[in-house]
LUMKE-686702 format. One record per residue: chain; x, y, z of N, C-alpha, C in turn. Coordinates in Angstrom, 3 decimals. Layout:
# residues N
cadena: A, n.xx: X, n.yy: Y, n.zz: Z, ca.xx: X, ca.yy: Y, ca.zz: Z, c.xx: X, c.yy: Y, c.zz: Z $
...
***
This chain:
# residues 91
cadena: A, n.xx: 99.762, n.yy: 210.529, n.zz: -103.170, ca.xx: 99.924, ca.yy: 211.875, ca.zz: -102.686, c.xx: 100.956, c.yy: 211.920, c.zz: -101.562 $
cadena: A, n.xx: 101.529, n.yy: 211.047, n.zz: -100.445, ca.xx: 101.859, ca.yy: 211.541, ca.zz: -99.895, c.xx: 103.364, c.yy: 211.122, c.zz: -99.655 $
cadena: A, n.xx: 103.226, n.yy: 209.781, n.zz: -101.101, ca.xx: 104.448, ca.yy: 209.623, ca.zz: -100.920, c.xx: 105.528, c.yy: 210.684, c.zz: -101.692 $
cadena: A, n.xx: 104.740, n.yy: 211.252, n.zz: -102.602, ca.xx: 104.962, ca.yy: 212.619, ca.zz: -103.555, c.xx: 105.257, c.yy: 214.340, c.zz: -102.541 $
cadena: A, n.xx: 103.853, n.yy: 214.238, n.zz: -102.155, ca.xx: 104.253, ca.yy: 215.654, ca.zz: -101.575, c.xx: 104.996, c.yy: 216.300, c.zz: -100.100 $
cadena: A, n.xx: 105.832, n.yy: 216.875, n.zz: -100.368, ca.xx: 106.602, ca.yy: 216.861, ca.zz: -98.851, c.xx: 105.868, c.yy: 217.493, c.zz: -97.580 $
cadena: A, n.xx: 104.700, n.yy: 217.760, n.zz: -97.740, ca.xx: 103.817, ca.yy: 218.263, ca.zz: -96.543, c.xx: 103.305, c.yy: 217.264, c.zz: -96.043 $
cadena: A, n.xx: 102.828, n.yy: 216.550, n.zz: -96.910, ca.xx: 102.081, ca.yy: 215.417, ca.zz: -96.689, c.xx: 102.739, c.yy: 214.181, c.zz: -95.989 $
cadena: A, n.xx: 104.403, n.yy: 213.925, n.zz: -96.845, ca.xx: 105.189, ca.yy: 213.205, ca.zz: -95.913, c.xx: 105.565, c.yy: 214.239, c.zz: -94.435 $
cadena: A, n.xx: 105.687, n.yy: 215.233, n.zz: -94.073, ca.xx: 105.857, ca.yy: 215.751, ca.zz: -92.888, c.xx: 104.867, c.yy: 215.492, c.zz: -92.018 $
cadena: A, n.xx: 103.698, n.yy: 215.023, n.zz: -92.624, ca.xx: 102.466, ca.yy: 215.000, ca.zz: -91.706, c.xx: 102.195, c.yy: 213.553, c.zz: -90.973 $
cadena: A, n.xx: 102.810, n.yy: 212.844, n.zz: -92.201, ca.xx: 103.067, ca.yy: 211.449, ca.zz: -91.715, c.xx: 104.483, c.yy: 211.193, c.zz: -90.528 $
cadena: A, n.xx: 104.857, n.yy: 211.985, n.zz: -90.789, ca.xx: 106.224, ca.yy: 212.620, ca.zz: -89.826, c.xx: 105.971, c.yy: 212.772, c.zz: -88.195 $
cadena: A, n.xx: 104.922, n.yy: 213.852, n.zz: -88.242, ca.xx: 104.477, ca.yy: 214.580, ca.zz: -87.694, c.xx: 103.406, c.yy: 213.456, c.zz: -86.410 $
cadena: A, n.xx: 102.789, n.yy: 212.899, n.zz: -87.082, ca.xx: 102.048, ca.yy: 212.174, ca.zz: -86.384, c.xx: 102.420, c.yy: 211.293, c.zz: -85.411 $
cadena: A, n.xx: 103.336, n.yy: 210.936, n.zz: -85.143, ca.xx: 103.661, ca.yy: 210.016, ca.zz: -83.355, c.xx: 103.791, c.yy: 211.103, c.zz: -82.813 $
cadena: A, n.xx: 103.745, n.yy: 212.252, n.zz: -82.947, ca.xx: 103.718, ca.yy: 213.388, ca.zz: -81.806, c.xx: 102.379, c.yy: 213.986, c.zz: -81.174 $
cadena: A, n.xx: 101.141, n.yy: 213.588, n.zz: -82.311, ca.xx: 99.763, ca.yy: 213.667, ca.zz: -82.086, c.xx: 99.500, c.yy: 212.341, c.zz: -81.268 $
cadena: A, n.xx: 99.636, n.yy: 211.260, n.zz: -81.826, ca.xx: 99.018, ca.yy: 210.190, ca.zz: -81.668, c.xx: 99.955, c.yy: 209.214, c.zz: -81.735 $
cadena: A, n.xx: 100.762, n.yy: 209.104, n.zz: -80.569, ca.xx: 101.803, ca.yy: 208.121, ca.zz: -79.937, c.xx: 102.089, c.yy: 206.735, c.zz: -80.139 $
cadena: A, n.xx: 100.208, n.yy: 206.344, n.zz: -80.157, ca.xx: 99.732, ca.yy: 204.907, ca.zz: -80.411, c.xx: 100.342, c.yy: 204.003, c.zz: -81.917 $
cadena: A, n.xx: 100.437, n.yy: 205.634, n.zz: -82.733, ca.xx: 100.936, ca.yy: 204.997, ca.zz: -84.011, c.xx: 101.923, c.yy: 204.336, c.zz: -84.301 $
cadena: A, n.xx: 102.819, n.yy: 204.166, n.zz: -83.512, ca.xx: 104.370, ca.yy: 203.596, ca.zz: -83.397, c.xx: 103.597, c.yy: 202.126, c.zz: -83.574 $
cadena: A, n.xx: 102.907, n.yy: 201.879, n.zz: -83.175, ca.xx: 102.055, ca.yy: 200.016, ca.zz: -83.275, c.xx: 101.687, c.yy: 199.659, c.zz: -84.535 $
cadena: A, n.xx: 101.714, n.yy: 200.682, n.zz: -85.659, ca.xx: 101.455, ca.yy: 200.999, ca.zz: -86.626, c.xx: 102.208, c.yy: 200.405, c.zz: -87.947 $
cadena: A, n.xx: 102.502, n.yy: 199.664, n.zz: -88.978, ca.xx: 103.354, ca.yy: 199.723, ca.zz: -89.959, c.xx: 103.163, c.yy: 201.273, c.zz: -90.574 $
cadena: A, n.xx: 104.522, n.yy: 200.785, n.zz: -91.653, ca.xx: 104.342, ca.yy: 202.051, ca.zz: -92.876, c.xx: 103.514, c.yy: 202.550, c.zz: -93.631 $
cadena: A, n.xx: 102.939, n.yy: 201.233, n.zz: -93.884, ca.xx: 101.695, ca.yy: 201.768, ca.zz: -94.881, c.xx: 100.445, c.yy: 201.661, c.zz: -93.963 $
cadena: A, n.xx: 100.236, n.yy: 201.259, n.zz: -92.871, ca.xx: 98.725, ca.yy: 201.746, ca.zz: -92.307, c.xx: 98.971, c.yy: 203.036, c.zz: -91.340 $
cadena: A, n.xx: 100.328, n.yy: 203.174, n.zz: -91.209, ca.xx: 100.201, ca.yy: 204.743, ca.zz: -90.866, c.xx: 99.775, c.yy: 205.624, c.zz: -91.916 $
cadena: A, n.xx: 100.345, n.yy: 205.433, n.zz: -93.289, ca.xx: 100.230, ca.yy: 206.160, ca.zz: -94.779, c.xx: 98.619, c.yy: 206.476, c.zz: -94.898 $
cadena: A, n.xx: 97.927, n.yy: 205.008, n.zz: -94.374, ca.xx: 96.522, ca.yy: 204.743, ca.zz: -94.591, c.xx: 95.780, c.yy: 205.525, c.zz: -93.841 $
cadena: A, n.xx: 96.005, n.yy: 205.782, n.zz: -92.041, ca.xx: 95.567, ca.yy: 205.977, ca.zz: -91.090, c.xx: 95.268, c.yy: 207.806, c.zz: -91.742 $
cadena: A, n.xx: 96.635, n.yy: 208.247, n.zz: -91.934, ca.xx: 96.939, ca.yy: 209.890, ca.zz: -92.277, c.xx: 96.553, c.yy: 210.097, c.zz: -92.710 $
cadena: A, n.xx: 96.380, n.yy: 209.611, n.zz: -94.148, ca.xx: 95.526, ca.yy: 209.638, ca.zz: -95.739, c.xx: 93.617, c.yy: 209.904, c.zz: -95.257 $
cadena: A, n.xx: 93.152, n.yy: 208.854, n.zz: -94.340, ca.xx: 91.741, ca.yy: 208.714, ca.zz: -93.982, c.xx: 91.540, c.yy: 209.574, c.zz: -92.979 $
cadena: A, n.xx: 92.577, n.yy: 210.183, n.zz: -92.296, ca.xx: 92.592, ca.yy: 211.082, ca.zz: -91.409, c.xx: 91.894, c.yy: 212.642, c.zz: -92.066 $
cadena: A, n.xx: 92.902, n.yy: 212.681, n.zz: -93.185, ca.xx: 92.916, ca.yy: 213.845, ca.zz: -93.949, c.xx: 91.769, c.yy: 214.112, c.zz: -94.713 $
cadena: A, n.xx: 91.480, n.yy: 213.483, n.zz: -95.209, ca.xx: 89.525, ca.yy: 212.970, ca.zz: -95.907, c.xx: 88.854, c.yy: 213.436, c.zz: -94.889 $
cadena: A, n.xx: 88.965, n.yy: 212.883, n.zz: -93.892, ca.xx: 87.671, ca.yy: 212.756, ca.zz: -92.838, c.xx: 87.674, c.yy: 214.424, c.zz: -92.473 $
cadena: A, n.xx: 88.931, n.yy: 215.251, n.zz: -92.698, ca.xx: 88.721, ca.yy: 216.210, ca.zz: -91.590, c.xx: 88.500, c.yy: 217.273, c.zz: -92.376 $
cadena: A, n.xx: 88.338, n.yy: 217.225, n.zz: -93.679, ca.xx: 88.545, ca.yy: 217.594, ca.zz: -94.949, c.xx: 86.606, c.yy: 217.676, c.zz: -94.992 $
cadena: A, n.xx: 86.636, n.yy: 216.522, n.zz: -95.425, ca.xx: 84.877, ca.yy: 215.977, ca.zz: -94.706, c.xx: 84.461, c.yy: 216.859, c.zz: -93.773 $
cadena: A, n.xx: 84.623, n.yy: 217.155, n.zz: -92.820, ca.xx: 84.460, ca.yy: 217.558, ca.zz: -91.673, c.xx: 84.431, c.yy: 219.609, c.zz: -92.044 $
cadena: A, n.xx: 85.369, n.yy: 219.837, n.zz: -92.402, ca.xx: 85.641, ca.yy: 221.484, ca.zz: -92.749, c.xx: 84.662, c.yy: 222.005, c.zz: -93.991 $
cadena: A, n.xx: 84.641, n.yy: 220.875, n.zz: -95.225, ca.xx: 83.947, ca.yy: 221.115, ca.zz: -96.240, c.xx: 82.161, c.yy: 220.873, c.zz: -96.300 $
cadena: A, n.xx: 81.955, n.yy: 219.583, n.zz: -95.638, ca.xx: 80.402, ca.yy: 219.091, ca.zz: -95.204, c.xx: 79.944, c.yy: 219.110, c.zz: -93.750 $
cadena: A, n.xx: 80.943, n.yy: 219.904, n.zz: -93.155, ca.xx: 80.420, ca.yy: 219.955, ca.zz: -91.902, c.xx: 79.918, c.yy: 218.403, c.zz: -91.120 $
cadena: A, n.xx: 80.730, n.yy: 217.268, n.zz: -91.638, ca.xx: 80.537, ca.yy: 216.384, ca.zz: -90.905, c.xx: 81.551, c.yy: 216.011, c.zz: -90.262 $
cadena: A, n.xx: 81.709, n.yy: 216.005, n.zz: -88.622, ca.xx: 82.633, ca.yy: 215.320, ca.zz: -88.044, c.xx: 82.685, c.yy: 214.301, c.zz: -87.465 $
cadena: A, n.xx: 81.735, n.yy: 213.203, n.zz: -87.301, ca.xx: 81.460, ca.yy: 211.765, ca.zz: -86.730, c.xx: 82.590, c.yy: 210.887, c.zz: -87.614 $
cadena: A, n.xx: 82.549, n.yy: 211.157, n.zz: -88.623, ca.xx: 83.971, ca.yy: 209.930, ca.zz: -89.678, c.xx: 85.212, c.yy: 210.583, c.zz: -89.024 $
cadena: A, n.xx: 85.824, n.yy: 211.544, n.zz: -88.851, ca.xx: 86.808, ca.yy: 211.683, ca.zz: -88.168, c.xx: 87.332, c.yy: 210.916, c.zz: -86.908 $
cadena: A, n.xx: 86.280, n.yy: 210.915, n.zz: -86.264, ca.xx: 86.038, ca.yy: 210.275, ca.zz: -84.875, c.xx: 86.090, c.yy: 208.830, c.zz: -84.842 $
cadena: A, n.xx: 85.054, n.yy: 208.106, n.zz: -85.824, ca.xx: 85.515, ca.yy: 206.840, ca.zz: -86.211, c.xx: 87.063, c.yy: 206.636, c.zz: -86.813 $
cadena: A, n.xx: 87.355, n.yy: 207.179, n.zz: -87.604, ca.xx: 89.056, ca.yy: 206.878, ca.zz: -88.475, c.xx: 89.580, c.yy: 206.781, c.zz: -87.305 $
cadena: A, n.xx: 89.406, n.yy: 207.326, n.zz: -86.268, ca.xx: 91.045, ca.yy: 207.850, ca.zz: -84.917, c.xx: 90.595, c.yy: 206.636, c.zz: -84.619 $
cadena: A, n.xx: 89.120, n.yy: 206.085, n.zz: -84.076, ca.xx: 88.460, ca.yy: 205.577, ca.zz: -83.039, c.xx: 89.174, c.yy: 203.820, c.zz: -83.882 $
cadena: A, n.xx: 88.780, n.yy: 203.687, n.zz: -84.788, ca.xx: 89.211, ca.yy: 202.380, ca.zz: -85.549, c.xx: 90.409, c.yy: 202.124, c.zz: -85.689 $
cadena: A, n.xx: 91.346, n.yy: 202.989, n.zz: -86.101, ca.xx: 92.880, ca.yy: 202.852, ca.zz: -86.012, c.xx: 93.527, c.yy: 203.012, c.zz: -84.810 $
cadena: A, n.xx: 92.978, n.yy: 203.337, n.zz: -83.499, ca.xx: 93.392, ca.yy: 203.476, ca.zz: -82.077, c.xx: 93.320, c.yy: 201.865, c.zz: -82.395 $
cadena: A, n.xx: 92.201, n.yy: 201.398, n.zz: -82.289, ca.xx: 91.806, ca.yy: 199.983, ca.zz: -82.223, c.xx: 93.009, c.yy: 198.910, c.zz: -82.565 $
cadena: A, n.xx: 93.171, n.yy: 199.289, n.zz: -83.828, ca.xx: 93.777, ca.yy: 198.236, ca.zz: -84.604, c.xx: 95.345, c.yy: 198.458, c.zz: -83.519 $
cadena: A, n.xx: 95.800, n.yy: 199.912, n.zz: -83.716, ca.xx: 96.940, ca.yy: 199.614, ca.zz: -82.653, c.xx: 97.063, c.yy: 199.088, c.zz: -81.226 $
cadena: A, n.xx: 96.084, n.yy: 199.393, n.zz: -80.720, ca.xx: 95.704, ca.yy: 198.661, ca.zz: -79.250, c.xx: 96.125, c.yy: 197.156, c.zz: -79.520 $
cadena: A, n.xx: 95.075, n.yy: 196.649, n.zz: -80.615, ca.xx: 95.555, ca.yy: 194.714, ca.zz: -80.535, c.xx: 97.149, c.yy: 194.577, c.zz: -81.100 $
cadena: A, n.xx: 97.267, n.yy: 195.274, n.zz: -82.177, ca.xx: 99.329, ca.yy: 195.065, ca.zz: -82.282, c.xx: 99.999, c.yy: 195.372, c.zz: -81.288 $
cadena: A, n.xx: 99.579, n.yy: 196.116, n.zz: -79.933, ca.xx: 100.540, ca.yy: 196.159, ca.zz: -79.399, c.xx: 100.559, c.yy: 195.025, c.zz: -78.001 $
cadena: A, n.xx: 99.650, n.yy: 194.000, n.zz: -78.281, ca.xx: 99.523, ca.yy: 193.405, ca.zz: -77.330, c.xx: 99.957, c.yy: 191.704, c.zz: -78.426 $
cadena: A, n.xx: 100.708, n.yy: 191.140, n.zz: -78.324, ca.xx: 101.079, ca.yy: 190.149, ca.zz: -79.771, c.xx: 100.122, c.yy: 188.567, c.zz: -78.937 $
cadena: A, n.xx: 99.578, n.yy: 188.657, n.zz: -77.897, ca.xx: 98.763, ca.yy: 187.609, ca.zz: -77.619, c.xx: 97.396, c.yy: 187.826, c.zz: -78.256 $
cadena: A, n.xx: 96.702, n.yy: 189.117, n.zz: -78.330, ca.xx: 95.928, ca.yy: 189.301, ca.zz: -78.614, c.xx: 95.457, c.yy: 189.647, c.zz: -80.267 $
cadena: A, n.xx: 97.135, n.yy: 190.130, n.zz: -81.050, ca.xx: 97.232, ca.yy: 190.003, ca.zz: -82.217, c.xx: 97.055, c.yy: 188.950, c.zz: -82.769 $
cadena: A, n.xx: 97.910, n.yy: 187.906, n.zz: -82.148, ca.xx: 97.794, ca.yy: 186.377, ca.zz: -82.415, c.xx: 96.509, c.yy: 186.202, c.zz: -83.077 $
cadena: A, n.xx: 95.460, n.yy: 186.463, n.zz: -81.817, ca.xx: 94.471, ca.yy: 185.847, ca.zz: -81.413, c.xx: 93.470, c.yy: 186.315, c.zz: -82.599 $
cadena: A, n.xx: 93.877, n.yy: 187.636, n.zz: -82.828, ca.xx: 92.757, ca.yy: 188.285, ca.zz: -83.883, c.xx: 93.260, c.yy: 188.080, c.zz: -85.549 $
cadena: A, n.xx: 94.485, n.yy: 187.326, n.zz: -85.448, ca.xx: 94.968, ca.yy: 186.871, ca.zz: -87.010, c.xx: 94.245, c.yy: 185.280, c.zz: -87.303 $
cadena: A, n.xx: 93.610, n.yy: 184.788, n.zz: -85.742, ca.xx: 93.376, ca.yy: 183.205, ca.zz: -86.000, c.xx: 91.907, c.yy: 183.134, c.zz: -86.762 $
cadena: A, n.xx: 92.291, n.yy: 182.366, n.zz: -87.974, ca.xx: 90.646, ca.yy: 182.061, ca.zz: -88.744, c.xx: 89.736, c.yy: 181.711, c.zz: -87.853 $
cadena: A, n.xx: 88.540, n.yy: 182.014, n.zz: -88.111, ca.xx: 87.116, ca.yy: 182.092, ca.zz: -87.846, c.xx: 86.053, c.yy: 181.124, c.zz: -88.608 $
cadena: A, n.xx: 85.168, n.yy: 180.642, n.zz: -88.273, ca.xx: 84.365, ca.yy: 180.130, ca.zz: -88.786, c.xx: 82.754, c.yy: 180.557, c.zz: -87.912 $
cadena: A, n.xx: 81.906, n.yy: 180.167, n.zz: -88.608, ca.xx: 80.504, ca.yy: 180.441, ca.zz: -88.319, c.xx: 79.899, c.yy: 182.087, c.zz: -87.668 $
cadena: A, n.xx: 78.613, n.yy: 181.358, n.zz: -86.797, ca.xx: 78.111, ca.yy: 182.769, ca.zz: -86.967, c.xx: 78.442, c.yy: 182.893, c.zz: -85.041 $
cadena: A, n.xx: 78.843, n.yy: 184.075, n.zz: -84.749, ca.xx: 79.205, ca.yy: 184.003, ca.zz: -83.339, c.xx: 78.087, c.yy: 185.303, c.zz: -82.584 $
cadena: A, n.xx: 76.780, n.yy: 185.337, n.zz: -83.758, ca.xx: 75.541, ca.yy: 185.862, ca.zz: -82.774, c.xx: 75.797, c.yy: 187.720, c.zz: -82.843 $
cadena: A, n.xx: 74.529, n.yy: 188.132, n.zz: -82.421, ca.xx: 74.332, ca.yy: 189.484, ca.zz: -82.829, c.xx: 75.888, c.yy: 190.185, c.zz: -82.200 $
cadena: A, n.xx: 76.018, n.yy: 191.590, n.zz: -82.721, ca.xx: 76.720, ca.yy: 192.667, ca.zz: -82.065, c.xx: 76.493, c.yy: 193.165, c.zz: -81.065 $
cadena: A, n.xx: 77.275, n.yy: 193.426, n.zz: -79.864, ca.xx: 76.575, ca.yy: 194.691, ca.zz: -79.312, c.xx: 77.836, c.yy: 195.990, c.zz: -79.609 $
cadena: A, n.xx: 77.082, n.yy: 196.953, n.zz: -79.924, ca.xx: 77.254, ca.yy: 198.315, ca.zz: -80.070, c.xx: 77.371, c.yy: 198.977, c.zz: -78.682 $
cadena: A, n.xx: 78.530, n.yy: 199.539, n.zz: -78.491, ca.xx: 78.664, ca.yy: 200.407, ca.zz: -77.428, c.xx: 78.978, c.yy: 201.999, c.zz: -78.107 $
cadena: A, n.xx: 78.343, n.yy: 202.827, n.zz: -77.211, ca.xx: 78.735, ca.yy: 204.329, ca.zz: -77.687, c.xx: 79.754, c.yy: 205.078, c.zz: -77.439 $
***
């Protein structure tokens, strides 16, 4: 869809002017970010749910936060092994 429709590429356009962070972003997880953006808010207008919106921004803030720091990218590309113990959940 959005590599097709020209609203849709404007929106992908459009977006480092909303959300600045995206420049940390490649091509296609911006494509991704917009795309899940658009669902969620879609979600949100049609089922009256807006918590997935909030996560999509909240998770893709994320992911750009560690690309834009390349020690910490590093750090989160290095394999893993075992179990490193419960989560904690912050709100």
């Amino acid at each position: 869809m959005i590599k097709h429709d020209p609203t849709a590429r404007a929106l992908v356009i459009a977006m480092p002017e909303v959300f600045p962070w995206v420049r940390h972003l490649s091509s296609d997880e911006l494509r991704a970010f917009t795309l899940e953006l658009v669902e969620a808010l879609s979600d949100a207008a049609e089922l009256d749910v807006d918590a997935t919106t909030q996560e999509v921004i909240a998770g893709w803030r994320t992911t750009a936060r560690i690309k834009a720091d390349p020690a910490r990218y590093a750090e989160a590309r290095k394999p893993t092994s075992g179990d490193f113990g419960p989560v904690q959940v912050s709100a």
